[in-house]
N, C-alpha and C positions, 0 to 999 in steps of 0.2 A: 450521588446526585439524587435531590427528590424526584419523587417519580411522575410527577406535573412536568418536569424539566426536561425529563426524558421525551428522543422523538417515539413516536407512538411503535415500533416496533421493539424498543428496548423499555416498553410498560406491562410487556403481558408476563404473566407470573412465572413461564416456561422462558423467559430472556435469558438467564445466567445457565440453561444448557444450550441455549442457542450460540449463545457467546463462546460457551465449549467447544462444542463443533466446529464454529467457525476459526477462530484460532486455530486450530490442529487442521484444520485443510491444506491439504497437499500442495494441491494447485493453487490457492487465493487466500491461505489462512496468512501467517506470519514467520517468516523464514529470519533465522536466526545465524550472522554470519559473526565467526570471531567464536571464541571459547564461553563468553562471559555471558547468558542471557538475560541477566541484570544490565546491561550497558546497553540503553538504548541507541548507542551508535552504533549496533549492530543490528537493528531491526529492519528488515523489511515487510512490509505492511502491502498483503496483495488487493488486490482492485474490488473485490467481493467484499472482504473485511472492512475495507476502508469505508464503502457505501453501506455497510449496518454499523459501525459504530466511527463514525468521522468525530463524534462530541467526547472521544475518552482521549485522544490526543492531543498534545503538547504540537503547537506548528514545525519547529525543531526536528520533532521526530518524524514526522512528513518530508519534508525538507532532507531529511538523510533519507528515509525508506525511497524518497524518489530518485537521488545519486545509484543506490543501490538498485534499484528499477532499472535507470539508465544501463550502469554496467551490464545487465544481464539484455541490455536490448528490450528492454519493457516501458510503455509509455510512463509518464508519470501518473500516479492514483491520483482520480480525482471525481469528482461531486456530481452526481446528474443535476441539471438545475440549471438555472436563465442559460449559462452557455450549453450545455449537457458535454458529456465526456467525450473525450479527442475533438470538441470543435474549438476550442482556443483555453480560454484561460476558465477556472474555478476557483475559488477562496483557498485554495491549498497549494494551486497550479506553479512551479515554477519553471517547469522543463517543459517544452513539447514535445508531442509522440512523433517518434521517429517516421518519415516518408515508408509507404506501403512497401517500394520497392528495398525495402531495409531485410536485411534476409538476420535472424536471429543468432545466426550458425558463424560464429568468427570465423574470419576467412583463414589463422593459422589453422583450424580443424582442431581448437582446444580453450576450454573452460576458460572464461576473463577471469581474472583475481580485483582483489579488494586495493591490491596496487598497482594496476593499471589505470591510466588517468579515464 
């Protein structure tokens, strides 16, 4: 993407180690479920990630990274901006963030899988 096009945090010349960084983050980089990390139906895309680079994404792969959100009890990623994040909807939003009193910890006392509904 020219770099006029770019939003102003992905113009400064130090961007593609920031992009680095961000991706490998533990907590909000990009989690990779399934063997294949070419297949982007296996991306999930954390909430940090997604608010520095929302313009390299395919809606598709939003739309799955936020199934896969859901699964783990995670709101859906989404955009600060007219509505700002968990207050309703954003250009990406399909899922709502689960009620506060949502406890993360599945109630068997074990890990969701990719085939759990």
């Amino acid at each position: 993407m020219p770099e006029a096009m770019r939003p102003p945090g992905a113009r400064d010349a130090l961007a593609p180690i920031q992009f680095a960084y961000d991706l490998e983050d533990e907590a909000e980089g990009v989690r990779i479920w399934g063997g294949d990390p070419y297949d982007a139906t296996g991306w999930e895309v954390g909430q940090t990630f997604f608010e520095r680079w929302w313009f390299i994404f395919d809606r598709d792969v939003v739309a799955q990274s936020n199934r896969l959100r859901e699964i783990r009890g995670r709101c859906a990623a989404a955009l600060e901006g007219a509505a700002g994040r968990g207050a309703g909807r954003s250009i990406y939003r399909e899922y709502s963030c689960r009620p506060a009193a949502f406890s993360c910890q599945p109630a068997t006392g074990r890990t969701p899988t990719l085939e759990e509904p």
